[in-house]
ROKOL-334025 format. One line per 8 residues: number of its first residue (from 1); for each residue x, y, z of C-alpha. Coordinates in pm, 1 decimal, padded with zeros to 6 digits. Example, Ala and Ser with C-alpha at 12.3 -4.5 7.8 and 13.67 -1.06 7.14 Angstrom:
2
1 = 01230.0:-00450.0:00780.0 ~ 01367.0:-00106.0:00714.0;
This chain:
111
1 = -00621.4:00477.6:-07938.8 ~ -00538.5:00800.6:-07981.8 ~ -00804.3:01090.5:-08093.7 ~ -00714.2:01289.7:-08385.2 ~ -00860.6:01493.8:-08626.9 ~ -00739.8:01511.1:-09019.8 ~ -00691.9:01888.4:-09073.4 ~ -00763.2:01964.3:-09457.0;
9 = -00508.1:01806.8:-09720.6 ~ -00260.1:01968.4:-09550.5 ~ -00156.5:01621.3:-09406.8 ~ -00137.5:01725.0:-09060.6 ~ -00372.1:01553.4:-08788.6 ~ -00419.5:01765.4:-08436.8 ~ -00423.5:01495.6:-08121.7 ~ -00703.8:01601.3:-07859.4;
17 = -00527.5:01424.3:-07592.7 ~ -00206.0:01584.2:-07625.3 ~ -00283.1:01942.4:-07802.4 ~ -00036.6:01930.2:-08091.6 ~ -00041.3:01878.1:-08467.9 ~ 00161.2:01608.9:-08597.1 ~ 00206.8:01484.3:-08955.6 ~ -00022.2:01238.1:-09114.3;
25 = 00144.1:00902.6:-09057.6 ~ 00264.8:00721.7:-09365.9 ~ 00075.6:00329.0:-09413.5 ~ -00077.3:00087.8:-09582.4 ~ -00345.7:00363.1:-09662.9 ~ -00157.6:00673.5:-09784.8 ~ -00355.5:00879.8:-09991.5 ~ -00685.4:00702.7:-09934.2;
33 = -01020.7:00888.3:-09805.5 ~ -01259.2:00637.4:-09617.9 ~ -01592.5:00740.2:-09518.5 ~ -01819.0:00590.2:-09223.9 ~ -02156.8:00566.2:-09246.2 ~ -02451.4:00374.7:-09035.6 ~ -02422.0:00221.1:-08730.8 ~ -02093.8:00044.4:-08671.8;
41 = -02066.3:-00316.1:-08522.6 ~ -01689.3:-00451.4:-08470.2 ~ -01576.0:-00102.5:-08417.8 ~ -01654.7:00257.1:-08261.8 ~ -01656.6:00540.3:-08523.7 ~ -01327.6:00709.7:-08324.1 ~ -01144.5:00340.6:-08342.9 ~ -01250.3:00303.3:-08713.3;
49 = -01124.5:00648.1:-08782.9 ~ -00794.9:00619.8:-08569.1 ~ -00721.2:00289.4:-08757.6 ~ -00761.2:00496.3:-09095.1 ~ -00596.9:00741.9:-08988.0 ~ -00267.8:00512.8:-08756.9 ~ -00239.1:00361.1:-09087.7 ~ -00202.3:00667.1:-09334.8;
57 = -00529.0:00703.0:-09467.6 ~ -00796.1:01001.2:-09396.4 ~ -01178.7:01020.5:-09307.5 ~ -01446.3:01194.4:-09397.0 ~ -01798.8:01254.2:-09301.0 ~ -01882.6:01307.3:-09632.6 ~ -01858.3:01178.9:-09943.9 ~ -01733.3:01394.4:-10236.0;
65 = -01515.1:01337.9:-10511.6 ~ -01209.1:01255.8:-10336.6 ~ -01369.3:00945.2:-10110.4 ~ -01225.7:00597.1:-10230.0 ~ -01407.5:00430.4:-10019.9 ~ -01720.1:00425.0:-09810.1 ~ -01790.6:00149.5:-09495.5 ~ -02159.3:00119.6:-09457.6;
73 = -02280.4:-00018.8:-09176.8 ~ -02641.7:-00107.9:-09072.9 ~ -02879.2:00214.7:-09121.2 ~ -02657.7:00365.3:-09353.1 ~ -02853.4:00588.6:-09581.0 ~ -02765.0:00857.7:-09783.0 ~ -02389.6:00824.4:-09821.3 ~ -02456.8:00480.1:-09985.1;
81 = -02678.7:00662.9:-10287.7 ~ -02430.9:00923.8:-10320.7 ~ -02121.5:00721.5:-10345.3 ~ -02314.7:00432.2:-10548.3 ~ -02402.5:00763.0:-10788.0 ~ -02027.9:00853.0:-10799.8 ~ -01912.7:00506.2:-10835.1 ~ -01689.4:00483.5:-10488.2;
89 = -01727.3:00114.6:-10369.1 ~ -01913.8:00070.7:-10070.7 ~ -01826.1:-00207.8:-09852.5 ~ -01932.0:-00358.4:-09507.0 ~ -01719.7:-00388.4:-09186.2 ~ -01646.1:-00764.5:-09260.3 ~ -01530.4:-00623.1:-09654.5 ~ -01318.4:-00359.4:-09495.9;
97 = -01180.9:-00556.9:-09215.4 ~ -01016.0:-00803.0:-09537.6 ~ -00930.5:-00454.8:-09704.8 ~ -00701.0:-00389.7:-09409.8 ~ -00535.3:-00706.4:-09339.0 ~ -00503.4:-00737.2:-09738.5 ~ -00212.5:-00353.5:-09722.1 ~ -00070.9:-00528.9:-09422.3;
105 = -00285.2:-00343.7:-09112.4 ~ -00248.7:-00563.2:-08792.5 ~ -00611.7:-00596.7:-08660.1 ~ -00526.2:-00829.2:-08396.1 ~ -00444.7:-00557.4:-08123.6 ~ -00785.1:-00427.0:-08234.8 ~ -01048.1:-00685.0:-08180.4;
């Protein structure tokens, strides 16, 4: 998978691996912020972000008012209260996992 980082809303992700900017991709998850908290099981952080990110969406490593959605995994803390407080849904791995398949994201390739 490849390493990116999302650079601002400017839509624009920079690939470590290569050294170039490229535009966000278009997907099921244009326009949606996902934020990772806790310890992740079925997935490293960097695949759980690349998915997002493969598949249109952007991520976070905080939550603020543009998150839609936080993953929480085990020893999640303070993300949880915040986004409970802001009313984001939180879901688990096993919730988000559904999320995905639900817009169309193959997962198959990824397990």
């Amino acid at each position: 998978m490849t390493v990116s980082t999302y650079i601002g809303t400017s839509g624009w992700h920079y690939d470590h691996w290569v050294g170039a900017f490229y535009p966000q991709a278009a997907g099921p998850l244009k326009d949606l912020s996902i934020v990772f908290t806790g310890r992740l099981e079925r997935w490293s952080r960097s695949d759980a972000e690349g998915l997002v990110e493969a598949s249109g969406g952007r991520t976070s490593s905080n939550v603020s008012g543009n998150t839609d959605y936080v993953v929480a995994g085990p020893d999640a803390g303070s993300k949880v209260v915040e986004a409970k407080e802001r009313d984001i849904p939180v879901v688990d791995e096993e919730e988000f996992a559904r999320f995905l398949q639900d817009r169309g994201v193959d997962l198959s390739r990824e397990e």
